[in-house]
C-alpha positions in Angstrom: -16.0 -27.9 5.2 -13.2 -25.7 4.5 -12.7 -22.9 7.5 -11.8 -19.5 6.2 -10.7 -16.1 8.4 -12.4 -13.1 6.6 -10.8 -9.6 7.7 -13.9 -7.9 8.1 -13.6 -3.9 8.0 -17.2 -3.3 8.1 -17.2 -1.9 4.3 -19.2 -3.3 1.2 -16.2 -5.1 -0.1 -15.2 -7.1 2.6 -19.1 -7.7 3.9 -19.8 -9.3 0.3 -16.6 -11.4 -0.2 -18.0 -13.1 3.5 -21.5 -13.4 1.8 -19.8 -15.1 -1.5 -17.5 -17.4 0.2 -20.6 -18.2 2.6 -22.7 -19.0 -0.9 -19.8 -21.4 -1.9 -19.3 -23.7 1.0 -16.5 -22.4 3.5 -17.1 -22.0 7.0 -16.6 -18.4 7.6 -15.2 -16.3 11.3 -15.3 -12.6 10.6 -12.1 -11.0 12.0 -12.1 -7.0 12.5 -8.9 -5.3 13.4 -8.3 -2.5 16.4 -5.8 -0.4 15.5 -6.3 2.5 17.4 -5.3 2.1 21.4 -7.7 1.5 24.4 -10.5 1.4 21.5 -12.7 -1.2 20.1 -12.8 -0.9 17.1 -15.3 1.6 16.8 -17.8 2.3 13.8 -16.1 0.0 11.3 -15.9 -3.0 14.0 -19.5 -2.1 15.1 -20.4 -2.5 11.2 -18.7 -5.5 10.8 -20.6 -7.3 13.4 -23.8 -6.3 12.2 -22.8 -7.7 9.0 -21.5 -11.1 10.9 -24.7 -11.1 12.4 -26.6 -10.5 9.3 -24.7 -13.9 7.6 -24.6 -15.9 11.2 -20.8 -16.2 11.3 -18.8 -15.5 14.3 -17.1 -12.3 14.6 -14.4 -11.1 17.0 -12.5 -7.6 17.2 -8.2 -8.3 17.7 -6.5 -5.6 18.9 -3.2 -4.6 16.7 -2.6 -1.0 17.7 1.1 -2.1 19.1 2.1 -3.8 15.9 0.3 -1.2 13.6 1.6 1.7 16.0 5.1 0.4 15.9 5.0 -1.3 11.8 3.1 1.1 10.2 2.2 4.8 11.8 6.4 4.7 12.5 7.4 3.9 9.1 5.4 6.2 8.0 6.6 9.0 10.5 10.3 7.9 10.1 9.7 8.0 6.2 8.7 11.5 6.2 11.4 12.8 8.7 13.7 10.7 5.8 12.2 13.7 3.1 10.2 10.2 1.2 6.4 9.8 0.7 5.5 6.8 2.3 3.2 3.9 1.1 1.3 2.9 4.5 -1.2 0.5 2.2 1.4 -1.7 1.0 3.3 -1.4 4.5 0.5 -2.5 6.3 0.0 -5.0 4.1 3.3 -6.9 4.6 2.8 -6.6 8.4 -1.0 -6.7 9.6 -3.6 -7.7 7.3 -1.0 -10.4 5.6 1.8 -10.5 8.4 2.9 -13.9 9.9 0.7 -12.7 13.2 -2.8 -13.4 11.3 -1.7 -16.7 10.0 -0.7 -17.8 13.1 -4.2 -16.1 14.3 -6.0 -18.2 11.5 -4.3 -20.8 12.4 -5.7 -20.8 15.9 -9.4 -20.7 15.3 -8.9 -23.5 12.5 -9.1 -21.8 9.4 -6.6 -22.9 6.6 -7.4 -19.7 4.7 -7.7 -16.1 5.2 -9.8 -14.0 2.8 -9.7 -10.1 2.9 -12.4 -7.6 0.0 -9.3 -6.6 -1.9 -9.8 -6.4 -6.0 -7.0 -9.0 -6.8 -6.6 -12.4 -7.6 -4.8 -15.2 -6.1 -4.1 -18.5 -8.4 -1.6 -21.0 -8.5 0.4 -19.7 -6.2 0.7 -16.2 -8.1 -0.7 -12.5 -7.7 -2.6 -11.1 -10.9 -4.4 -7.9 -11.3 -7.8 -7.6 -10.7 -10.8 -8.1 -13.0 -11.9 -4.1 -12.6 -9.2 -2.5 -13.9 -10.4 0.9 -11.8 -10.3 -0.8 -8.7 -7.4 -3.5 -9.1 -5.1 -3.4 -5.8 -2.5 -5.8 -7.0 0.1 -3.4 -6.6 -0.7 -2.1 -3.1 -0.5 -6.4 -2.6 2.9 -7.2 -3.7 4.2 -7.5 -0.1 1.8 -11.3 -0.4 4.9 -13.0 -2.5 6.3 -13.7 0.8 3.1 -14.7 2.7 1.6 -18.0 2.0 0.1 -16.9 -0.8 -2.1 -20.4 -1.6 -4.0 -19.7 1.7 -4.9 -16.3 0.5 -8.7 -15.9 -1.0 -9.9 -12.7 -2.9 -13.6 -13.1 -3.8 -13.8 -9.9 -5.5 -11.4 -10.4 -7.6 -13.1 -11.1 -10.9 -15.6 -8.4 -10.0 -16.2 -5.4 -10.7 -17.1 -2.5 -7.7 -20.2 -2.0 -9.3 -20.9 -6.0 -9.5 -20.1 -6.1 -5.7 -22.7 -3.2 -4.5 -25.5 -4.9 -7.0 -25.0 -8.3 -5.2 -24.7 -6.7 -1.8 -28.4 -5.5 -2.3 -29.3 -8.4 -3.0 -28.3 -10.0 -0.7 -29.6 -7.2 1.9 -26.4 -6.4 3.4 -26.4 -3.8 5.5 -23.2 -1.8 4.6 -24.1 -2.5 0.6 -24.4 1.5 0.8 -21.6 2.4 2.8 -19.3 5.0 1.1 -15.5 4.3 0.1 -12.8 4.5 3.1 -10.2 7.3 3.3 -7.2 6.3 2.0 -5.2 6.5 5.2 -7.0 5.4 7.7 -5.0 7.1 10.8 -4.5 10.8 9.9 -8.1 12.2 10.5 -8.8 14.9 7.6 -5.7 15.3 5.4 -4.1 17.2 8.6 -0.7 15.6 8.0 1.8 18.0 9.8 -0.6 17.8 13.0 -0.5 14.3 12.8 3.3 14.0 12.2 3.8 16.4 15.3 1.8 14.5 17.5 4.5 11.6 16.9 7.3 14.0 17.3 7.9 14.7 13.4 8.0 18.5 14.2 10.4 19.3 11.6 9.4 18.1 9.0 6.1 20.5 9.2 7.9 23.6 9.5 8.8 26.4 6.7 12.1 26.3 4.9 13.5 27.0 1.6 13.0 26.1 -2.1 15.8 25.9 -4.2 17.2 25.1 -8.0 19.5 22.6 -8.7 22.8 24.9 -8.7 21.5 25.9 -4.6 20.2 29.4 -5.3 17.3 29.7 -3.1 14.0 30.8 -5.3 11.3 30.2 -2.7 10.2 29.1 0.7 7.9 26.1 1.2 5.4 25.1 3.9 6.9 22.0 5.3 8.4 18.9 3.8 5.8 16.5 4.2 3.5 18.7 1.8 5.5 17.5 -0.8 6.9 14.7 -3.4 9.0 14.3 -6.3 7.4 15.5 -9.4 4.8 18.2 -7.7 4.1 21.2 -9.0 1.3 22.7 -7.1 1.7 24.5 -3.9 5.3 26.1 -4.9 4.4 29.1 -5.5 5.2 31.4 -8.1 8.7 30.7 -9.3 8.7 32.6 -12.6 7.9 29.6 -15.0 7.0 26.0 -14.0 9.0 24.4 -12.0 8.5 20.7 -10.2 9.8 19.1 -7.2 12.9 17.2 -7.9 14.5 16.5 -4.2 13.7 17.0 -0.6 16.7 17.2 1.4 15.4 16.8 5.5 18.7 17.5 6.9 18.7 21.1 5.9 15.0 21.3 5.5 15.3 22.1 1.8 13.2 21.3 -1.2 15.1 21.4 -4.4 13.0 22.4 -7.9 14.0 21.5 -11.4 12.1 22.3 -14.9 10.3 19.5 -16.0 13.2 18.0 -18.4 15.5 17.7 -15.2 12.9 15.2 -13.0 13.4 12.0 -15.1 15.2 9.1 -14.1 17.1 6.5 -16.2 16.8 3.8 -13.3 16.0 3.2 -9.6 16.7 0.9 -6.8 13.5 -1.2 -5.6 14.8 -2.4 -1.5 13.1 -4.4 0.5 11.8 -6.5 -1.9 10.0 -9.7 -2.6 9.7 -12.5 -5.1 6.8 -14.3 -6.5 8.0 -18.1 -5.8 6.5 -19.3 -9.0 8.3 -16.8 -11.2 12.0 -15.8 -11.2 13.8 -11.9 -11.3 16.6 -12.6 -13.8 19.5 -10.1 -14.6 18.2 -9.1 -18.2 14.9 -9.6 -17.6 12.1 -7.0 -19.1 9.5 -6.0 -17.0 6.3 -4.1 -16.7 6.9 -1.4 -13.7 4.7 0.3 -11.9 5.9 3.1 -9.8 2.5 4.8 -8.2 -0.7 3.3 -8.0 -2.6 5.1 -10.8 0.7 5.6 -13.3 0.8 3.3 -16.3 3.6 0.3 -16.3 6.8 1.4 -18.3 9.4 -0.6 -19.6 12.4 -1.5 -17.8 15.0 -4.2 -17.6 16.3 -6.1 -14.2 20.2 -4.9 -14.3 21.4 -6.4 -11.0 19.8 -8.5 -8.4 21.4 -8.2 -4.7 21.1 -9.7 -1.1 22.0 -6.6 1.0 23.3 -7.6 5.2 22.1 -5.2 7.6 19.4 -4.8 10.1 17.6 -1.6 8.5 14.4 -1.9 6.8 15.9 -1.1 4.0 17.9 -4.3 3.7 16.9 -7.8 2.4 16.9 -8.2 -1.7 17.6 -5.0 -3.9 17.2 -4.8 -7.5 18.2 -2.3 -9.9 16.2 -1.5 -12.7 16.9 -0.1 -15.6 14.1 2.0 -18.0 13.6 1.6 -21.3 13.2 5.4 -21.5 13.7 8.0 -18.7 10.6 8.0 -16.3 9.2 11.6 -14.9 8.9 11.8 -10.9 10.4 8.3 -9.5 9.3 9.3 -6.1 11.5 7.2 -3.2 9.7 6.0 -1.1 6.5 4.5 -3.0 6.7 1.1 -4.5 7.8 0.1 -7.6 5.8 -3.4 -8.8 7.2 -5.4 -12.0 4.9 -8.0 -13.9 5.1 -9.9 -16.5 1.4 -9.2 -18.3 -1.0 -9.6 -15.6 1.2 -11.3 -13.0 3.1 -9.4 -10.1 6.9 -11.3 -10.3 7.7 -8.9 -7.1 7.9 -5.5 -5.7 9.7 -3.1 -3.2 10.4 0.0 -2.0 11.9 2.8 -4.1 15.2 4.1 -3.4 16.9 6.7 -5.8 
């Protein structure tokens, strides 16, 4: 019987892709995930066992507050304080939920695969959007092209959410009711600039000024961090519509355009990763994503480099060009490319 590791956050999604791959023959350890210091675990751990209890698998709570502290809540903190809009989903996703730490974890209780409730699927080696278009996480996942991706299971992924809560009554899970999770788990409320002050990002939650593109201040805004490329509200009146088109940290500044001025003709994706079963050729045309909700658009690779330093930001760059100019590249959020259904790779945006 084939041992699996199922990251169990004590939600529906996660609680039903135990139950399914319990249905088809694996040997299932529930695995829930401290992230918060001298904790364990709390609600969503408590959940999860009740729901390891309810299927008879083991379950055991692993503390990763000092990896998710130092991996996650910092680049999220430093990526602020940098005037970007971070993506912590797709950051902790490289590091904790499919870092080299929870293979290695897998590894030691025997399991040859680790299974998470994510709406994706995994086959042949390759990432490929989910089944439920609404719900599909493959681009939050792209960080997976450099994790063992063969040992990764989603269960859900040729589901629908609506399919998963039908077969979680059914199968009288206890959390088949439980509501969505917020989408970032450690800033409580949407409190951001109290959150970014208790890690010592002070500045960036503090007034400054608004200003056009020739430097004529127009405005003042409410802190840095309340903003990204492309917004609109929360600027104030400005006379006619005017959009975020930079956010300079150094001097506090955020710098408005009209909505002609915010496109871009190309962007640098760093940090990035290739599928191994697909290839990132100069010339190559693409299907990029650049938020989570925004259609795909056009665009072609134009260069493809190794970049030598030490900063997160190094590793494999690629330039991409658009096929048309593209409204609010925000720096900082991923940019995915596939080719139909398939993620060929993903990064970080840099402008």
């Amino acid at each position: 019987m084939k041992k699996v590791m199922v990251e169990m956050s004590g939600g529906v999604d996660s609680s039903t892709a135990a139950a399914i791959l319990i249905e088809q023959g694996f040997d299932v350890s529930g695995v829930t995930f401290c992230t918060t210091p001298g904790t364990t675990g709390g609600k969503s751990a408590r959940d999860a066992k009740l729901v390891a209890d309810h299927l008879r698998v083991p379950h055991s709570v692993v503390d990763l507050s000092a990896q998710f502290e130092r991996d996650v809540i910092g680049n999220f903190v430093n990526e602020y304080k940098s005037g970007r809009t971070p993506n912590p989903c797709a950051v902790c996703n490289r590091h904790i939920k499919f870092g080299p730490p929870l293979f290695e974890m897998a590894a030691e209780l025997g399991c040859e695969y680790i299974a998470t409730g994510h709406y994706a699927i995994t086959e042949g080696g390759e990432l490929r959007r989910g089944t439920d278009v609404q719900k599909d996480q493959s681009y939050f996942l792209y960080p997976i092209l450099a994790a063992p991706i063969e040992r990764i299971l989603f269960p859900l992924g040729a589901m629908t959410k609506v399919e998963t809560r039908a077969l979680a009554r059914k199968l009288n899970i206890p959390t088949a009711d439980k509501g969505e999770s917020q989408d970032i788990c450690f800033v409580p409320g949407t409190d951001y600039a109290r959150f970014l002050r208790s890690r010592g990002a002070d500045a960036v939650a503090v007034a400054g000024n608004i200003v056009n593109v020739d430097g004529g201040i127009i405005g003042t805004h409410t802190g840095i961090h309340n903003y990204t490329v492309g917004q609109r509200k929360g600027l104030g009146a400005l006379g006619k519509p005017m959009y975020v088109k930079q956010i300079i940290p150094a001097d506090n500044t955020v710098v408005v355009a009209e909505d002609s001025q915010i496109v871009s003709n190309e962007a640098v994706i760093e940090n990035a990763v290739i599928s191994k079963t697909r290839k990132v050729d100069v010339g190559g045309r693409y299907a990029v994503q650049i938020r989570y909700r925004s259609k795909p658009v056009g665009a072609a690779a134009v260069s493809i480099n190794t970049v030598n330093d030490k900063s997160d930001s190094g590793g494999l760059t690629i330039r991409i060009k658009f096929d048309e100019p593209v409204r609010a590249v925000s720096p900082g959020q991923a940019a995915v490319l596939y080719d139909g259904d398939t993620v060929v790779a993903g990064g970080t945006i840099r402008l």
